[in-house]
Every structure is written in structure tokens, then in C-alpha cells.
LODRENBA-901792 format. One record per residue (C-alpha): residue in one letter; x, y, z. Coordinates in steps of 0.02 Angstrom, whole numbers. Layout:
  r       X       Y       Z
  A       X       Y       Z
...
REM end
This chain:
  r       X       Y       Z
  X   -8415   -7123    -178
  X   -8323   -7266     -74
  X   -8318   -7132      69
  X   -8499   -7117      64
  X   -8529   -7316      55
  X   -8396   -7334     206
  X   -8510   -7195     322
  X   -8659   -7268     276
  X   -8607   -7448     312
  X   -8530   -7398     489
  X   -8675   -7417     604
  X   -8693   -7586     523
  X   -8520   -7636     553
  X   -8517   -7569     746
  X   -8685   -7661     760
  X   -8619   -7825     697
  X   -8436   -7812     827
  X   -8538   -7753     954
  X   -8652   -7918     957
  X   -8499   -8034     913
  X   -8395   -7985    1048
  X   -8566   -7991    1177
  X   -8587   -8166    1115
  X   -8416   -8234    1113
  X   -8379   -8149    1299
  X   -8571   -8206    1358
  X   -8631   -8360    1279
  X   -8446   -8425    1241
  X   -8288   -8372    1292
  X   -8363   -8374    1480
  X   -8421   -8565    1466
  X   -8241   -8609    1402
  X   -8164   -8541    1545
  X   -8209   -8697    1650
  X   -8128   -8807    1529
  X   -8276   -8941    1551
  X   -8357   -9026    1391
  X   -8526   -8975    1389
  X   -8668   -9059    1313
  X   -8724   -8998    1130
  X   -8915   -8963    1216
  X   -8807   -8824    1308
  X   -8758   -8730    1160
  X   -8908   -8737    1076
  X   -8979   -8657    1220
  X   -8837   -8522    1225
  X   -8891   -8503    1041
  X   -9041   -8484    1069
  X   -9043   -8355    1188
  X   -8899   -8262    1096
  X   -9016   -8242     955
  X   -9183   -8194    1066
  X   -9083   -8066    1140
  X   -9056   -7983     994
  X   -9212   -8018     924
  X   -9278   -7930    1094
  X   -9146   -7759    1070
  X   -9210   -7741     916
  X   -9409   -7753     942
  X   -9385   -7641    1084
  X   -9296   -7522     992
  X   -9373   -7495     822
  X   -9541   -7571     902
  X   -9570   -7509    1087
  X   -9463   -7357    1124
  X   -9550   -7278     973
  X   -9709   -7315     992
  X   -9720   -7336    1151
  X   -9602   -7258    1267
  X   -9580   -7105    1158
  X   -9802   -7062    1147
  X   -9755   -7050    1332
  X   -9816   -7230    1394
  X   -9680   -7265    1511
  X   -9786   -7386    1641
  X   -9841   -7492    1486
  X   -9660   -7491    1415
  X   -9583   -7556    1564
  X   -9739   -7683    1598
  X   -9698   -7758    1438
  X   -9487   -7763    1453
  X   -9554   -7851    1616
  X   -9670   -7965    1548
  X   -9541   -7997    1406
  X   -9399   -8042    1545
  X   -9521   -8163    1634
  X   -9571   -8223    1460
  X   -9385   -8247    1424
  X   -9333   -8356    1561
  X   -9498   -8466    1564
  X   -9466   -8509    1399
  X   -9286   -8574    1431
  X   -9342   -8652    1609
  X   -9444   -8763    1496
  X   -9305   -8796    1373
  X   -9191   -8857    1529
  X   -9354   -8986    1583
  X   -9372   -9024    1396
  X   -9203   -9066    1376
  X   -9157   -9117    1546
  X   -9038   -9002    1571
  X   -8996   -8986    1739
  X   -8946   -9180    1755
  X   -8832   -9169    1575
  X   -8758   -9018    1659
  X   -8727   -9129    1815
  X   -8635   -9259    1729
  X   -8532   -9148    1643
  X   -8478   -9079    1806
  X   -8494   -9216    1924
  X   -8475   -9368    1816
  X   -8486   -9533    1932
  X   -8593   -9422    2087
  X   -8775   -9475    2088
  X   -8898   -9343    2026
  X   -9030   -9267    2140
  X   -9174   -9194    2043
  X   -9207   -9018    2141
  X   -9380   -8974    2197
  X   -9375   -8797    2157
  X   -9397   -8746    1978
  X   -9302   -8583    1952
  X   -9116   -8572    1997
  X   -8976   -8442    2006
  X   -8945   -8462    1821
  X   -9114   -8405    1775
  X   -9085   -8237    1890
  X   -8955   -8198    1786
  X   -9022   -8250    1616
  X   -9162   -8090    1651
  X   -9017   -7989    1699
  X   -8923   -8034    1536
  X   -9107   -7986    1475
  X   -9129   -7817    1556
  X   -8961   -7751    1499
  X   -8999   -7802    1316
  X   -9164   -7697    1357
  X   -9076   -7545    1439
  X   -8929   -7536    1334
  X   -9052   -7518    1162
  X   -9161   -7398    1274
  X   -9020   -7298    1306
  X   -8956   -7290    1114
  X   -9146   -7259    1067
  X   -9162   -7107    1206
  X   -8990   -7034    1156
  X   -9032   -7040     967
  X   -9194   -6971     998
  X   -9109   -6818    1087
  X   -8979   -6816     963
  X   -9121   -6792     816
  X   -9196   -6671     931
  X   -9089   -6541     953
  X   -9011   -6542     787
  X   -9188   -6512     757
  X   -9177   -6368     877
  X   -9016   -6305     809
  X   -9089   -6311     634
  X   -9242   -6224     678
  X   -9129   -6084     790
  X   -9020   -6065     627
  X   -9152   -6020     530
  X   -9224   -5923     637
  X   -9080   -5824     667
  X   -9050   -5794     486
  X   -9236   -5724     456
  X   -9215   -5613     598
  X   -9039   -5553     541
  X   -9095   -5542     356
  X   -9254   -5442     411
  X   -9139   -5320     540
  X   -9018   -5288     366
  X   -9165   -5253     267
  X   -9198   -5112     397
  X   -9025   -5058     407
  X   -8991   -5032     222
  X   -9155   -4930     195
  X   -9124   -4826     342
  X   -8931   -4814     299
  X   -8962   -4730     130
  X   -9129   -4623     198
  X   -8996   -4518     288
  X   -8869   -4518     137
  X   -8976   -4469      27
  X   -9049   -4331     125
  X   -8850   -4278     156
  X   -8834   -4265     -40
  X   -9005   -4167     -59
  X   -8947   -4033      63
  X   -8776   -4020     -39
  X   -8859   -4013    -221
  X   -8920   -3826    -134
  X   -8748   -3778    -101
  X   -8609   -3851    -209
  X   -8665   -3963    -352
  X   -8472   -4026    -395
  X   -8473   -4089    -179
  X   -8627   -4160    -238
  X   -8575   -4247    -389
  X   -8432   -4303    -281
  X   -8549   -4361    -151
  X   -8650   -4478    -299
  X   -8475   -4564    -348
  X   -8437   -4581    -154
  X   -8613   -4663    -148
  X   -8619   -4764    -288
  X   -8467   -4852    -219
  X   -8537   -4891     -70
  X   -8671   -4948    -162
  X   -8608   -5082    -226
  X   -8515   -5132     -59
  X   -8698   -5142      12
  X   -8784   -5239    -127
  X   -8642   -5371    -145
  X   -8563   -5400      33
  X   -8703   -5381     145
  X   -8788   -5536      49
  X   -8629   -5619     148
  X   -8628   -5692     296
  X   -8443   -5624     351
  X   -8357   -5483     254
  X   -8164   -5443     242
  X   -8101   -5293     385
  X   -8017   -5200     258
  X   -8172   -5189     161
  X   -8283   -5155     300
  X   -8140   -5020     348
  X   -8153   -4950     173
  X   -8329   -4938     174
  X   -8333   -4829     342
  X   -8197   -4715     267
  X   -8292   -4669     114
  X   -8440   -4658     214
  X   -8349   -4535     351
  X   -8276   -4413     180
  X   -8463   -4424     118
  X   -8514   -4351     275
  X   -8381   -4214     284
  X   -8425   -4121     128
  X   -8575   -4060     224
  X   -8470   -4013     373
  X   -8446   -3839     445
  X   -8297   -3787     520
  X   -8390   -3771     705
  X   -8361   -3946     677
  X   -8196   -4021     745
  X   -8174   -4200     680
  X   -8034   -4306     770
  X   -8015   -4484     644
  X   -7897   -4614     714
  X   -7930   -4736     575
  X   -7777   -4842     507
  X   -7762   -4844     315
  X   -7721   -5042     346
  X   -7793   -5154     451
  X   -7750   -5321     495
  X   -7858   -5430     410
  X   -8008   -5516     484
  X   -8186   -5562     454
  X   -8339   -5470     523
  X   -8518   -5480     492
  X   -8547   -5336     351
  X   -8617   -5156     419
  X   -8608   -5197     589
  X   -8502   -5024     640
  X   -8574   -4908     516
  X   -8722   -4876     652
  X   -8629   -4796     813
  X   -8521   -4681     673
  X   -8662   -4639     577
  X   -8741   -4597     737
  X   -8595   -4460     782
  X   -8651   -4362     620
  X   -8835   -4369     676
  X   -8843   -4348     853
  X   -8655   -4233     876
  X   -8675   -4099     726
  X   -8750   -3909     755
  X   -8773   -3764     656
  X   -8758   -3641     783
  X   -8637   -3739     917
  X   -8480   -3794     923
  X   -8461   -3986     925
  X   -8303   -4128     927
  X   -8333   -4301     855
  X   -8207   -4426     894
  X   -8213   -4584     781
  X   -8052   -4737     817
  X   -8052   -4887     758
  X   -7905   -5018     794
  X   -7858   -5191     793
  X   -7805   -5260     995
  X   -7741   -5427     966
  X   -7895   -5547     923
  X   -8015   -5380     975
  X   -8070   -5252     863
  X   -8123   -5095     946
  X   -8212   -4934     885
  X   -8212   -4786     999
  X   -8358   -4650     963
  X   -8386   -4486    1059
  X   -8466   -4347     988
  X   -8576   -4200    1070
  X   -8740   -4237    1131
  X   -8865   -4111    1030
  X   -9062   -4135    1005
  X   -9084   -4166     813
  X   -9196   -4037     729
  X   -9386   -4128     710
  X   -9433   -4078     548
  X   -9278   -4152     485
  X   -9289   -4318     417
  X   -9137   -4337     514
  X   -9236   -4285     675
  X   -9388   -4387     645
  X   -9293   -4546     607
  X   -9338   -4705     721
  X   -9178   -4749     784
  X   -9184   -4896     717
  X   -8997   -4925     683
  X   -8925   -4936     822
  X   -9068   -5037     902
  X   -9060   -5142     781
  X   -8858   -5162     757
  X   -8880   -5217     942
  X   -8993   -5351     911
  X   -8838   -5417     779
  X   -8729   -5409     908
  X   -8830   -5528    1016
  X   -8873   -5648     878
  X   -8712   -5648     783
  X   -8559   -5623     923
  X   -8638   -5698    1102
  X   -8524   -5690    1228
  X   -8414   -5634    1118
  X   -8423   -5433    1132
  X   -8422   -5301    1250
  X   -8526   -5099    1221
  X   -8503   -4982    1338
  X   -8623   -4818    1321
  X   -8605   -4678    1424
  X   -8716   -4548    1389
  X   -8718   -4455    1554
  X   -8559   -4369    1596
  X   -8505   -4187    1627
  X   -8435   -4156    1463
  X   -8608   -4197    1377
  X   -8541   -4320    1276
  X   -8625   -4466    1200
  X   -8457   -4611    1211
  X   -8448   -4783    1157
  X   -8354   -4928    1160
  X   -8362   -5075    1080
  X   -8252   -5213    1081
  X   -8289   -5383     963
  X   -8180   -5548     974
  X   -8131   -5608     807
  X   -8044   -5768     854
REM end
């Protein structure tokens, strides 16, 4: 609670320095340096303008830059800063006649010398008083412009965030579905040919199941589990394996442990069982998966064979690995590398992908 009060009453605090030492260095300190006694008129008029300056910071900033500057009326916003400066020293050329001024500033500087009355009514002095002006004007227009862009983009961010999340919680939803469209169609085939592989098969699924209902709600998953989740995935698919199909695994039973957005390799493996698997043909899927320092990389190749189009296999969209693509780009930018090659003499279908988890 006192941590809160403290943040809150910051801005206050810098607010309240930030005008003392402008005042003390300005209106002050600077007058003191000449070590001449000054008449009290004098320091009512650095008083005075001490406190119109900040009156003026403050209209123009919770006032003007709003409402004016900001509903993109820059000519008007700067005609009336203008007309305020004018305004400004006017005011206090009138309080130096008023209070004749110039000749009690005379005496304090020149006391015995004769004073001369000057013809002109401006001076030097009032040049710099609508300097001292303008910089009290363009130091709370530049706080008002750099809060406004401030508030903007974490506008921006907020409304990239979101969108990200929608888009990443909509691509899942069309992973999971399409995940467990081609399980489930693995299991069918098996309940025709060995009912204990496919009783195996349910437990296998179940378990990954759960995986799918619980950790892809999370943003970031643990490796290991992610790594577990591939491996029952992988001994799912092998029950329906023939033997014209050579399987090469490089997979390490532990794996250093990382995070990883959940789901996010299952696409290019599960792709090797759709894409590299015949009946009648030989075929060699290669699946390795490894940690490189901060980089994980999985390693696919598997034969390139048309998939069978009455086959719910065959007539799938494709949407996984589209998709799993699209995650890439949202959730690791800059921050991965895939490499497909898909046209090569040994009719291979190979890929690379490398993520950085630092």
C-alpha cells in the first residue's frame, strides 16, 4: 500500500522540484548573483511571472495541446502561445510603468547617476521574458506530445496483444481438431486389424489427451513435456506401421529443459506419417530432435508420396503446417529459422527448423 501511494505521488513530487529549482535558478538565484539590493517591486514582479508561467504550462497543457493541438489545429495553437507571449510581456511592460521600474532598477544600480527616462518602451529584458515564456510553452508541449505517444502505442501494443492472442487461440483451435481427425482415423484403421494395438492406441491417446486439453490453454509449455508428447505421439503412429517402413528416431529420452509454445513441432512430424508412408513402396522417415546451445532443432525427412484421396488423410486441408507457420511468425519473430526442401534427387520432403529459446 505505501508503494502504491509513493508511485502515485511521483509525478507530483518531480512536478513540484522541477518548478522549484526553475524558480530559484530563474527568478532568484540569477538576480543574487549581482549582489545588488533590489527593490521589493522587483520581486513581486519575479513572483509574479514565476507564477503566470506556470499558470501558462499548465493551461497549455491540460487546456490547448488537448483540445487544440491534438484535433489537429496547429496554426490556431501556435497563434494563441503567440498571442499569450505578447500578452505576457505587455502585461509586465505595464507593471514596470506602473511601478516605475526602470528608474528603481537604476538606483539600485547606479545610485548617485542621474536617471534618463528612455523613449522606447520595450527593452532587452522583455525579449527574454517571451523567451522564458516560449520554453515554459515548448517544454509542456513536448511532455504533452511525448505522453500522448506514450498512451498511443501502449494502445497499439495492447490492441497487437490481443490481437495476436485471438489469432493464436483461433490457429490452436484448428490445430487440435485437425490433430486428433488424423489420430482417430489411425485408431479406426487398427480396430480392423488388432484390437489389443488398438486398445493400446486409446491409452496412448487418452494421454495425450490430457497434454492437449491442459497445456495448450498455456501460453509456454515445459520441453520435456512437449518432448513427451511427440514420443507418445511417434509410438501411436508406429503400431500402424509396415515393415516397408524404415523409421530412423534420434530423439533424446532427456532434454535440457526449456519453454516452448505447446504443439508447435507436432505438425512437420505428423506430416512425415502423412505425406512419407506407402503401402506398396518402400519409404525412410527420419525424425531428430536436439537441444544446440540456446537453439532447439528438429530435423524431418521422410519420402515424398501422393496421399491416397479418398482417405481422410488425403483429403485433409493442410492446415497444420500452414497454420504452425503462422505461430512461428506471431510467437518467435526473428527468432527462428525453417528450411524446406522439397525438390531434391532423393525425393525427399526435408526440414529444418531451428527456434531460439533464450
Amino acid at each position: 500500500m505505501p508503494e502504491i501511494t509513493i508511485k502515485k505521488s511521483l509525478p507530483l513530487l518531480i512536478h513540484i522540484l522541477g518548478w522549484s529549482l526553475f524558480g530559484s535558478v530563474i527568478f532568484v538565484l540569477s538576480p543574487l548573483t549581482s549582489e545588488v539590493e533590489r527593490p521589493n517591486e522587483f520581486w513581486i514582479k519575479q513572483a509574479l511571472q514565476f507564477i503566470s508561467l506556470v499558470l501558462t504550462f499548465y493551461f497549455n497543457f491540460f487546456y490547448l495541446i488537448p483540445n487544440v493541438l491534438f484535433k489537429n489545429k496547429t496554426y490556431l495553437f501556435l497563434f494563441l502561445n503567440l498571442l499569450g507571449g505578447i500578452f505576457y510581456v505587455v502585461i509586465f511592460v505595464f507593471y514596470d510603468q506602473y511601478t516605475n521600474m526602470p528608474e528603481l532598477m537604476h538606483k539600485a544600480f547606479r545610485p548617485g547617476v542621474p536617471y534618463k527616462p528612455k523613449s522606447n518602451l520595450f527593452n532587452y529584458y522583455d525579449f527574454f521574458s517571451f523567451l522564458i515564456f516560449s520554453m515554459s510553452v515548448g517544454i509542456s508541449t513536448s511532455i504533452g506530445a511525448v505522453q500522448k505517444w506514450q498512451s498511443d502505442e501502449k494502445i497499439r501494443l495492447e490492441l497487437q496483444q490481443q490481437q495476436i492472442n485471438s489469432e493464436l487461440s483461433y490457429l490452436k483451435a484448428q490445430i487440435n481438431p485437425h490433430f486428433f481427425f488424423n489420430t482417430l482415423n489411425n485408431i479406426y484403421a487398427l480396430t480392423n486389424i488388432d484390437v489389443e494395438k488398438a486398445k493400446t492406441a486409446l491409452l496412448k491417446l487418452s494421454r495425450m489427451m490430457r497434454y492437449v486439453l491442459y497445456e495448450t490453454e498455456k501460453n509456454q509449455t515445459l520441453l520435456t513435456k512437449e518432448n513427451e508428447f511427440i514420443k507418445d505421439f511417434i509410438e501411436l503412429m508406429k503400431l500402424r506401421l509396415t515393415n516397408k517402413v524404415k523409421l530412423d528416431l534420434q530423439i533424446p529420452e532427456k532434454i535440457e529443459e526449456a519453454e516452448i509454445a505447446p504443439m508447435l513441432l507436432l505438425p512437420f512430424i505428423e506430416n512425415c506419417f502423412k505425406h512419407g508412408i506407402s503401402s506398396q513402396k518402400e519409404s525412410v522417415i527420419l525424425i531428430s530432435l536436439s537441444r544446440e546451445k540456446n537453439y532447439l532443432v528438429l530435423r524431418t525427412e521422410n519420402t515424398i508420396f501422393k496421399s491416397t484421396e479418398n482417405t481422410p488423410e488425403g483429403s485433409a486441408s493442410g492446415i497444420g503446417m500452414t497454420n504452425t507457420i503462422r505461430r512461428l511468425d506471431l510467437l518467435y519473430p526473428g527468432k527462428y529459422k525453417l528450411d524446406i526442401d522439397q525438390s531434391n534427387a532423393e525425393n525427399q520432403f526435408k526440414i529444418t527448423l531451428k527456434i531460439d529459446l533464450s
